[in-house]
C-alpha positions in Angstrom: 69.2 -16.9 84.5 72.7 -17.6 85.7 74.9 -16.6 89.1 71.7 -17.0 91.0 69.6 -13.9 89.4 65.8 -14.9 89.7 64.0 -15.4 86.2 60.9 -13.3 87.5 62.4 -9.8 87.5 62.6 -7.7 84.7 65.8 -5.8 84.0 66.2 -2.6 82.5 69.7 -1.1 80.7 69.7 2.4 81.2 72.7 2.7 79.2 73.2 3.7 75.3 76.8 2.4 75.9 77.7 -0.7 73.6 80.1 -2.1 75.1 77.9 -2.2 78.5 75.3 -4.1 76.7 77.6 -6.6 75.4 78.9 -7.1 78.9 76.3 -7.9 80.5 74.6 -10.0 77.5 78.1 -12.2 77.7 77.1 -12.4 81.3 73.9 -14.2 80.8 72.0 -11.3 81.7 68.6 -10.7 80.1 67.5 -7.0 79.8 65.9 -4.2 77.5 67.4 -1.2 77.3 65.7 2.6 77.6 67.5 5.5 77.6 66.6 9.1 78.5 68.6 11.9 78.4 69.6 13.5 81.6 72.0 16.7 82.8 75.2 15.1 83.3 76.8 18.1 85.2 77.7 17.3 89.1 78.5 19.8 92.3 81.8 21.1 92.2 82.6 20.0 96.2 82.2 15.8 94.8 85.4 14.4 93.8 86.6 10.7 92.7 83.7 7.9 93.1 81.2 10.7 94.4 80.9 11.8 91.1 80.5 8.4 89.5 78.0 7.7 92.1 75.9 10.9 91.9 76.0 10.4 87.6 74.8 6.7 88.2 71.9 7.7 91.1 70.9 10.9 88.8 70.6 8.6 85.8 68.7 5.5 87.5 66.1 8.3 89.1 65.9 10.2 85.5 64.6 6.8 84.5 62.0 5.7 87.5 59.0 6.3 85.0 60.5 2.9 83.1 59.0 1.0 86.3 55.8 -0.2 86.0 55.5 -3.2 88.1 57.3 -4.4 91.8 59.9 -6.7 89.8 61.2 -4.5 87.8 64.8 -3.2 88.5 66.7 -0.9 86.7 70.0 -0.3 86.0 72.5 2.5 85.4 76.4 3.0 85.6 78.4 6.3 84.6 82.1 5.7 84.2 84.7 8.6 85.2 88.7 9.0 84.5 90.2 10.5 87.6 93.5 11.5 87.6 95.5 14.5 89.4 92.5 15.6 91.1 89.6 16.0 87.9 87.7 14.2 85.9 89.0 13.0 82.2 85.8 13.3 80.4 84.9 12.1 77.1 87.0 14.0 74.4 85.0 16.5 72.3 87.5 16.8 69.8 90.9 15.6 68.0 92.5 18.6 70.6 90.9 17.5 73.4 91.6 13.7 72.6 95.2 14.4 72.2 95.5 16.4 75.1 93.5 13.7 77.7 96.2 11.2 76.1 99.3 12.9 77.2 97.5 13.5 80.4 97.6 9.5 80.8 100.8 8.9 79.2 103.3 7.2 81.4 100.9 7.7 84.6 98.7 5.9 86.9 94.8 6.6 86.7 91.8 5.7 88.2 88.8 4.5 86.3 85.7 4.6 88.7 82.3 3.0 87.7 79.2 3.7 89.7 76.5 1.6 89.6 72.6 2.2 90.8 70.0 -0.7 91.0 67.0 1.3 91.2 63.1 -0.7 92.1 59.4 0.8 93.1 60.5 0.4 96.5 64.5 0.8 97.0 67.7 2.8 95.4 71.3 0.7 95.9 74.5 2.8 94.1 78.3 1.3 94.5 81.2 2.0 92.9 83.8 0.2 91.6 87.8 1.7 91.3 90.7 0.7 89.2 94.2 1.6 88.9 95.3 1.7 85.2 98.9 2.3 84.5 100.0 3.4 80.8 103.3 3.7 79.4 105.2 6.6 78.0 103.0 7.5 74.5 104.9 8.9 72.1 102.7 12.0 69.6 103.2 9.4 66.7 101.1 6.9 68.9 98.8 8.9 70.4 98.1 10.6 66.6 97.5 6.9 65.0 95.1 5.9 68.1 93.0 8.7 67.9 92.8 8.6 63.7 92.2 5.3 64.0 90.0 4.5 66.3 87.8 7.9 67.3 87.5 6.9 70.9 85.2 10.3 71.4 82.4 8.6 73.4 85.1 7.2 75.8 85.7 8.5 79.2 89.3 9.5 79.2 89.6 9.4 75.3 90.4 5.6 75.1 89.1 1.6 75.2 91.4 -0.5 77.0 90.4 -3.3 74.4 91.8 -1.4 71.5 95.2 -0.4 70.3 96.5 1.7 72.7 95.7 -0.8 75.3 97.1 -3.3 73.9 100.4 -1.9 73.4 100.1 1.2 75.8 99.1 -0.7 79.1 101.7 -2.3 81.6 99.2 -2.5 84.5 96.0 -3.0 85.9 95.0 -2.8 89.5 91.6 -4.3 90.0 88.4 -4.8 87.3 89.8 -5.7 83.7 86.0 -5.1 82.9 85.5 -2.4 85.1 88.1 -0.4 82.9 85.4 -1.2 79.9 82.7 0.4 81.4 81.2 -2.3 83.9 83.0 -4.2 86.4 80.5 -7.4 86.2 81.3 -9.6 88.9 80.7 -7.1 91.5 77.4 -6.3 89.6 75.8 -9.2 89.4 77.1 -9.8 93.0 75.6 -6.8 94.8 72.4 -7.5 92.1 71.4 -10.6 93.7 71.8 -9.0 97.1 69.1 -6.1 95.7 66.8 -8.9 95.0 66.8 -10.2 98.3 66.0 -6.8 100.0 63.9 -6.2 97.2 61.8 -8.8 97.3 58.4 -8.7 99.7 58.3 -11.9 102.9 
C-alpha cells in the first residue's frame, strides 16, 4: 500500500458514511467495511473534540468483535458541527435543516473529526479541528440547497463539496478533507505510527 502503510494488516471501515469510503479509497487505502449500530448519545459535561472523540472510541469498541486476528486494525471517525457552544447535528427534517443553516450563515464554525484506530492489543483516538467560515445565506439559498440536495445525513445540515459550499464558503482554516468527514493526511499519518506500536519486536 502507499504512504508507508504495511500490506500485512487488515483494515476495517467502521463507517456507513460514503463519502469516508471514497476518501480513503482515493487514498490508496485498502479496507472492508462493517458497520454496527451503536447509541450515539454522549455525557452532557463533554464539549467540542471530547465529543467527537468519545463518538469515535464508543464506535471503534462497539465494533471489537470485527477482530479476529493480531493485524487487524479498525477504524472509526464521528464528525461534529460545533458552534456557539453545542453540537449541529445531522438535520432530522426540512425545519431542522433550515434552522442549522441560519445558525451557520455568515459565522465561523468548527467541524471536529475524531478518529479511533482500534487492534487486539491497543486503542489510539485523535481529533482533527477546522475553522469553516460561511457567508451571509439568504432564505432563497438556503431553501434551494436543502430542496436540492437533502444533506440530512450531514453533520451541520451541509457538504462542503456541494452547492452551498461552493458559493457559500469564504474560508477554511485547516483540513479541506477534514470538513468532508476525514481529515486523511493526519490519518494515514498517526496510522502508520499505530502500526509501529502495534506491531510485536
Amino acid at each position: 500500500m502507499p504512504y508507508g502503510i504495511p500490506e500485512n494488516y487488515h483494515f476495517i471501515l467502521a463507517s456507513r458514511s460514503p463519502r469516508r469510503q471514497m476518501l480513503l479509497k482515493e487514498a490508496g487505502l485498502r479496507f472492508d467495511v462493517a458497520v454496527k449500530d451503536y447509541d450515539e448519545a454522549w455525557p452532557g459535561d463533554l464539549s467540542g473534540k471530547e465529543i467527537a472523540e468519545y463518538l469515535s472510541e464508543r464506535k471503534a469498541c462497539n465494533s471489537k468483535t470485527e477482530i479476529i486476528s493480531d493485524n487487524d486494525i479498525i477504524i472509526t471517525a464521528d464528525t461534529i458541527v460545533w458552534c456557539s457552544g453545542r453540537v449541529l447535528d445531522k438535520p432530522s427534517d426540512y425545519k431542522n435543516a433550515f434552522d442549522i443553516l441560519k445558525t451557520i450563515s455568515g459565522r465561523t464554525h468548527e467541524v471536529i473529526t475524531g478518529v479511533s484506530f482500534l487492534s487486539a492489543r491497543n486503542l489510539h483516538t485523535f481529533s482533527e479541528t477546522t475553522r469553516v467560515t460561511f457567508d451571509k445565506l439568504t432564505d432563497e439559498d438556503i431553501d434551494y440547497y436543502i430542496r436540492n440536495y437533502e444533506p440530512f445525513d450531514k453533520a451541520g445540515a451541509y457538504g462542503i463539496q456541494e452547492w452551498i459550499g461552493i458559493v457559500g464558503n469564504t474560508a477554511i482554516e485547516g483540513s479541506y478533507f477534514n470538513v468532508m468527514g476525514l481529515p486523511v493526511n493526519r490519518l494515514l499519518n498517526e496510522l502508520r505510527e499505530f502500526i509501529k506500536k502495534n506491531t510485536i519486536k
